[in-house]
N, C-alpha and C positions, 0 to 999 in steps of 0.2 A: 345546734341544729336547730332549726329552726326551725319552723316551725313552726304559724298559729294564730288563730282566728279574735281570741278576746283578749279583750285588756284591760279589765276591770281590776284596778288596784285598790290598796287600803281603802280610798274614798272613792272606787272606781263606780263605772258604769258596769247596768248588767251585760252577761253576756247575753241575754235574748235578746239585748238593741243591736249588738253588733252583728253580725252576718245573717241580712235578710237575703235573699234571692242573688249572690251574687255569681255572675257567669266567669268567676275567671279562674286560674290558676297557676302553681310558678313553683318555686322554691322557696325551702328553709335550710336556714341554715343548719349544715349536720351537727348532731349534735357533740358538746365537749367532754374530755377525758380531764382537759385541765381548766383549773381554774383559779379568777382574779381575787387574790388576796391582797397579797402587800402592795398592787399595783392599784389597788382602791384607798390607799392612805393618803390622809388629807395632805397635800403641801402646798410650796409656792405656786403662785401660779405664773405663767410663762413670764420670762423679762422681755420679750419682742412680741408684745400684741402689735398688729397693724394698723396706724390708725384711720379712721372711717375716710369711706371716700367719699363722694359727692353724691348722694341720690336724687336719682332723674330716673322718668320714668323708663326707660329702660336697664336700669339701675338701680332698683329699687331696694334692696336691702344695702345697700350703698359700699358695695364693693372697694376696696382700696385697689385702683387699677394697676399699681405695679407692684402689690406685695406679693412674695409668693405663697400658693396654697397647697398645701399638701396632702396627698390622698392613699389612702393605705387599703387594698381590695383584698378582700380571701377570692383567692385563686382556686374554685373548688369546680361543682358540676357545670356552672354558666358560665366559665374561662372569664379572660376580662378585656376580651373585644370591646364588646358593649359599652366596656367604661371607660375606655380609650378611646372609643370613638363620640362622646359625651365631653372629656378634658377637651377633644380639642376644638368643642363648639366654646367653651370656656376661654383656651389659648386665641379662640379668634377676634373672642368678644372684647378680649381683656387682653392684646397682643403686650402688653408692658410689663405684663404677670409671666411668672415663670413659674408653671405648673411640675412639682416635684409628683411623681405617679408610682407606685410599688405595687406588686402584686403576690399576696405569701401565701402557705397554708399554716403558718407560725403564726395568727396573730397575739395571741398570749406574750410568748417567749420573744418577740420581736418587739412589740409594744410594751411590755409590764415597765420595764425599766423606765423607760421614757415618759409613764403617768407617774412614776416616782419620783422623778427627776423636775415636773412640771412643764413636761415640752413635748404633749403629745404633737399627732399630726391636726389637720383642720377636719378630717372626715375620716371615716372608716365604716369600710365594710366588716361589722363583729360576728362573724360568724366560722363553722369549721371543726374541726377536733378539738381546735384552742382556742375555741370562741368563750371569749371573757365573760365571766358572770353580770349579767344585766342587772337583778337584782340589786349587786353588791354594788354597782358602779352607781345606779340611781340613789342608792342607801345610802351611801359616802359621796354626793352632790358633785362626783367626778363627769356626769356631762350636763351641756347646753341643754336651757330649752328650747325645740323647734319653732313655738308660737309664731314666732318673725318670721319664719319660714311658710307657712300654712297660713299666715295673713296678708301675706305678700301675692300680688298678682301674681297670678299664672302666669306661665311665658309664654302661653298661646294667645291668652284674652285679657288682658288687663282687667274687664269689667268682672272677671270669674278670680275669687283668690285662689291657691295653690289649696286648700284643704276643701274645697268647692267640687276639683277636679275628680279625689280619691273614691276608690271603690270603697262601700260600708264595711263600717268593722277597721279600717288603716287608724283613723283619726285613734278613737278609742285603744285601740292595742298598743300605743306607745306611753300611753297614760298610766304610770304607779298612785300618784297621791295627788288624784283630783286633778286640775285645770292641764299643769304645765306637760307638754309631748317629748319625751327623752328619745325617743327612736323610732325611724320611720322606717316599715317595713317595705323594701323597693320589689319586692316580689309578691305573689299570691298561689300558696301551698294551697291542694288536694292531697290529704294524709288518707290510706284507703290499701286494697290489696290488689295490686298487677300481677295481667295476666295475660297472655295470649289468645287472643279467643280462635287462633286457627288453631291452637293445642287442644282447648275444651271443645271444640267442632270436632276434633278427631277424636274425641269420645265420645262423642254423643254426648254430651253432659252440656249441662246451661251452668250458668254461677249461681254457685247453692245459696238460697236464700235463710235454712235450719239449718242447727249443729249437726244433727241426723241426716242432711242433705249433702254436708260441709263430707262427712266420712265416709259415705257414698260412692262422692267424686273420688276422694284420694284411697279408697281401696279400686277403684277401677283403675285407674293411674298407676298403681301398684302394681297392678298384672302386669302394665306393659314397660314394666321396670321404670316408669317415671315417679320421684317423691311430690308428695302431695306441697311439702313446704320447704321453703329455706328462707335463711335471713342471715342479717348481719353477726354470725357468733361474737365476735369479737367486741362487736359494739350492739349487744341486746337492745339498749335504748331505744332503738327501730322497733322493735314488739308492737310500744304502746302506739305506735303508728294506725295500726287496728283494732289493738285489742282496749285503749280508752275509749274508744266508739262506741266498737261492744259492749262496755262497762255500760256506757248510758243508756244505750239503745237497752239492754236486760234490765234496767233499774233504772232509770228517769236521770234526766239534767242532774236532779240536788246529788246522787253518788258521786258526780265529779267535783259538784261543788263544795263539798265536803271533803273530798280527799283535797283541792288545791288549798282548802282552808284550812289544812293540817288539823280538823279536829280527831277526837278522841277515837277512835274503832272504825273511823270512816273505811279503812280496806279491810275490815268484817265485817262488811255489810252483804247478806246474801249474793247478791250480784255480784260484786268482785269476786268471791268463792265460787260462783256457778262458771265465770268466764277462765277466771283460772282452770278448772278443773276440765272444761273443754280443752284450753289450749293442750295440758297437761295429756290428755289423749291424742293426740298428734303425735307425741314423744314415743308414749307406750305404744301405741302402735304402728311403728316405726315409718310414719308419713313425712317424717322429715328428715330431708336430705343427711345421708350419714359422713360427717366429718362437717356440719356446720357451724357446732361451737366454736370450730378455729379457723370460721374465714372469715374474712372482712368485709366491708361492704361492695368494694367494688368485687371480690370475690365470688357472694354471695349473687349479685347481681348479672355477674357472668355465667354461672352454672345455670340458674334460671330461663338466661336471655339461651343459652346451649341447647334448652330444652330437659335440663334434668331436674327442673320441680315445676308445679306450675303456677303455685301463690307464690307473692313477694309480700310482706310488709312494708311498703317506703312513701315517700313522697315525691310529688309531680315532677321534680328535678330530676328522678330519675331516666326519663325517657331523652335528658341532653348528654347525662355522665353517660349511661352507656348506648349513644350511638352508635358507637363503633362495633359493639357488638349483639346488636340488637340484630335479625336478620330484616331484609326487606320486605318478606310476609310475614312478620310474625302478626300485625295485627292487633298491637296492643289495645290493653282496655286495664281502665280500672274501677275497682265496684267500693260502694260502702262493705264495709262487715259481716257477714255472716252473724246472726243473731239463735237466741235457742230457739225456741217455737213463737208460736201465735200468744204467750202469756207475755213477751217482752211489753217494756211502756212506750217504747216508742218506735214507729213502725220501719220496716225496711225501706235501705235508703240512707237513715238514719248515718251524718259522712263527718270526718274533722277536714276542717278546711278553714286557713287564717295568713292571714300574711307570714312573710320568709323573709331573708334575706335582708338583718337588720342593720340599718344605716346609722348610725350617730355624729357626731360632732362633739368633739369632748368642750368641759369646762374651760380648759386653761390653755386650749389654740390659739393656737398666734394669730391665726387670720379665722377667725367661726364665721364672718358673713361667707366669706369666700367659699366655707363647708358647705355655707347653705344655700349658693346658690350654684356653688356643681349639681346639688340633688334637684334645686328648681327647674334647673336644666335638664335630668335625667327625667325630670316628672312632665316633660312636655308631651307632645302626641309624637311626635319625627323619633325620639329617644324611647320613647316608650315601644313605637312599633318596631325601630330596629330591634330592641331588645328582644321580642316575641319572635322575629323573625328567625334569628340567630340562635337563639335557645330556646324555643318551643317553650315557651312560660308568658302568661302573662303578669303585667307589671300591676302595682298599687293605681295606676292613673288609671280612671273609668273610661277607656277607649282604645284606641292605637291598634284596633286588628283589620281594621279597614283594606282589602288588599292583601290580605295575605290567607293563605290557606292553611287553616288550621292542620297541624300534623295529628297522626291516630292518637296520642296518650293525651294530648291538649285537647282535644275534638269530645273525646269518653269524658274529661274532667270536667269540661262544661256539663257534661248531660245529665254526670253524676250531681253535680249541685243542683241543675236543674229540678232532677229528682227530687234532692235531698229536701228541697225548698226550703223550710222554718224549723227544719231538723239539722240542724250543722251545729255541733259540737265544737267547742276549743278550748282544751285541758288547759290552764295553764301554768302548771309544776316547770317546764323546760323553760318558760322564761323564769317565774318568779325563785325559784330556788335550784337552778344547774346542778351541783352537786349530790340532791338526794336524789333526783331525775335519773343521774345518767349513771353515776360511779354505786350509786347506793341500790336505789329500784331497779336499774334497769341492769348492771353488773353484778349486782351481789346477791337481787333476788330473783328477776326475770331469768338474766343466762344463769344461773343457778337449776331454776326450776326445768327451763327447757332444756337443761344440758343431763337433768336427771339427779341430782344432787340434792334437790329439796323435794318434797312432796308440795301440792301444792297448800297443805294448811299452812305447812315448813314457811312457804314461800310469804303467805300470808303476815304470820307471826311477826317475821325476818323483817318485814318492807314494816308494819306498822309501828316495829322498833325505832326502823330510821326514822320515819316521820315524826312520832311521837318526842324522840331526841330532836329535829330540825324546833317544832314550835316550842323547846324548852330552852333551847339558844338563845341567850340575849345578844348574842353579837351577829346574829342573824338575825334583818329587818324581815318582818312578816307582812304578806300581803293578803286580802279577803275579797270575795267576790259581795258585791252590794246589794 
């Protein structure tokens, strides 16, 4: 899942350079249950690379015009119209090419074999339940690097390169160790709490800005038999969707930057313990929807859109997954966090929001220009704004909303950054280490705690175990914020 704003690796950039003011939003990928191991093992690499075509300026990463390219989408909240309708500005450019196009929610179990084999596809959408460990793929130099890509004209302006075009914070979040771009996020997340605000009108209630304002709501909500909260039981991982914001906004930037840095006692640090023990009262005092540990997300998401909680934990993607069940007043809106009082460091507002929906191009493609210039394509304005148009998200390219009307949960998401301004957080655990993220923190200690099974020092304990084991792994590549 996706997920996320900085990308400050081993020798990265800070995160305070990457997301100044930016007005947009989109999706991440959701996040994974499985992950890339043995399909991160070094091997051959492909026996049919394409060889280079001719570059001209309309041509410029120098395409081989009849090799074919192959493209592999997760099939998730933004369907894959969008990319279908992007292949065949590719098919027209390049009519000698025969565009191979799949679209899974497998991409682990469908792809692994074939990085082992040395024959991925030329591009891929990694993202999903089986969105492959990014980490580990950068770690073991299983993909491209973009540079060529992000140097090369735009396909609007030649005079503008293609990393000219990006909204702040893309360039940088694809960056593990210094210069080279492993993954370019085609989307732009708003992580935060959804909400109807014609639900919160009919209480009379505003979106609590205190923890004490936060329980308020959800005991009035309670009278009228609606739960104050629900979320992804199944896949807790959605939690830290609000509640790493909270972390920062109660305790400053460095608590995230310390827990992404796996150092020593970073999730005992007062602040973790005070937002834990918040969330932890939602539980006791039964503000959350009962029977949520065992739904899922699209589950969770429907009892909400129903009307039977009125927070969501999720991200911006949300408002295209459930369309369908979304009503036509509902009205949505989504807010930063809820914080404790007036002692937090950083003020209300305070939002995570980072690019989504991660694109790569592996090492050993048959055809990588060809990867790279489906995405140059997808990075134009005409592709960009179909995208927004189609799935209510905007894209990584700084524009393409020209003409279209922003729907309610796009329209809240700008206003929330707006807000949030130089206050936009972006954890980055879910990229750089998947597995402590999602199977460890967010399944064994988060659904753990919200399901009532730890207490939250429990919870505490439990997650600084896993981490503490993650930076004692040698066979896990460690990454630090700069």
């Amino acid at each position: 899942m996706g997920s996320t704003s900085e990308n400050d690796h081993s020798t990265g950039v800070g995160r305070r350079d990457l997301i100044r003011r930016s007005a947009a939003l989109g999706l991440l990928s959701v996040p994974t249950m499985s992950f890339l191991v043995s399909c991160a093992s070094s091997g051959g690499g492909s026996e049919d690379k394409a060889k280079a075509g001719k570059k001209t300026d309309k041509n410029p990463l120098a395409v081989n015009e009849t090799a074919q390219m192959e493209f592999v989408l997760f099939d998730g909240g933004f369907g894959k119209e969008y990319a279908e309708d992007a292949v065949k500005i590719y098919e027209k450019n390049f009519p000698g090419a025969k565009v191979k196009f799949a679209a899974t929610q497998k991409i682990q179990s469908t792809l692994q074999p074939r990085f082992n084999q040395g024959t991925p596809p030329d591009l891929i959408d990694n993202s999903g339940a089986e969105q492959m460990d990014m980490g580990v793929l950068v770690g073991k130099k299983q993909l491209a690097d973009l540079t060529p890509l992000l140097d090369a004209p735009s396909y609007d302006d030649p005079a503008k390169k293609v990393r000219d075009t990006l909204r702040p914070g893309i360039v940088e979040m694809g960056q593990f160790d210094g210069d080279p771009v492993w993954i370019l996020y085609y989307a732009y997340t708003v992580y935060g709490v959804w909400y109807s605000q014609k639900a919160l009108d009919s209480l009379d209630a505003a979106y609590p800005e205190t923890w004490d304002e936060m329980l308020a709501v959800c005991a009035k909500a309670k009278k009228k038999g609606i739960a104050g909260w629900t979320y992804a039981g199944k896949y807790p991982y959605y939690l830290p969707f609000s509640l790493y914001p909270m972390i920062g906004k109660v305790g400053g930037r460095d608590v995230l930057d310390a827990i992404d840095n796996l150092e020593p006692n970073a999730w005992k640090h007062p602040a973790v313990k005070t937002c834990f023990e918040a969330y932890y009262e939602l539980y006791k005092k039964g503000y959350v929807l009962k029977g949520t540990p065992g739904l899922d997300h699209i589950q969770s998401q429907t009892a909400w859109a129903q009307g039977k909680a009125l927070f969501l934990p999720n991200g911006s993607w949300v408002e295209n997954e459930s369309a369908n069940v979304i009503p036509a007043d509902f009205d949505l809106a989504v807010s930063a966090p809820t914080g404790i009082d007036s002692s937090d460091k950083m003020p209300f507002g305070t939002i995570w929001a980072s690019g989504g929906e991660p694109f790569v191009v592996p090492a050993k493609a048959g055809n990588a220009s060809g990867g790279m210039e489906q995405l140059r394509i997808m990075l134009s304005e005409a592709s960009s704004r179909n995208f927004t148009a189609k799935v209510k998200s905007l894209t990584a390219f700084n524009g393409g909303t020209d003409g279209i009307t922003l729907t309610p949960g796009l329209k809240s998401g700008v206003a929330a950054l707006d807000k949030a301004g130089d206050n936009v957080v972006n954890p980055r655990l879910q990229d750089w280490y998947v597995q402590l993220q999602k199977e460890q923190i967010g399944v064994g200690g988060l659904g753990e705690m919200m399901a009532g099974r730890l207490t939250p020092a429990e919870a505490v304990t439990k997650i600084q175990g896993y981490a503490d084991a993650a930076a004692k792994d040698s066979s896990i590549k460690h990454y630090k914020h700069q």
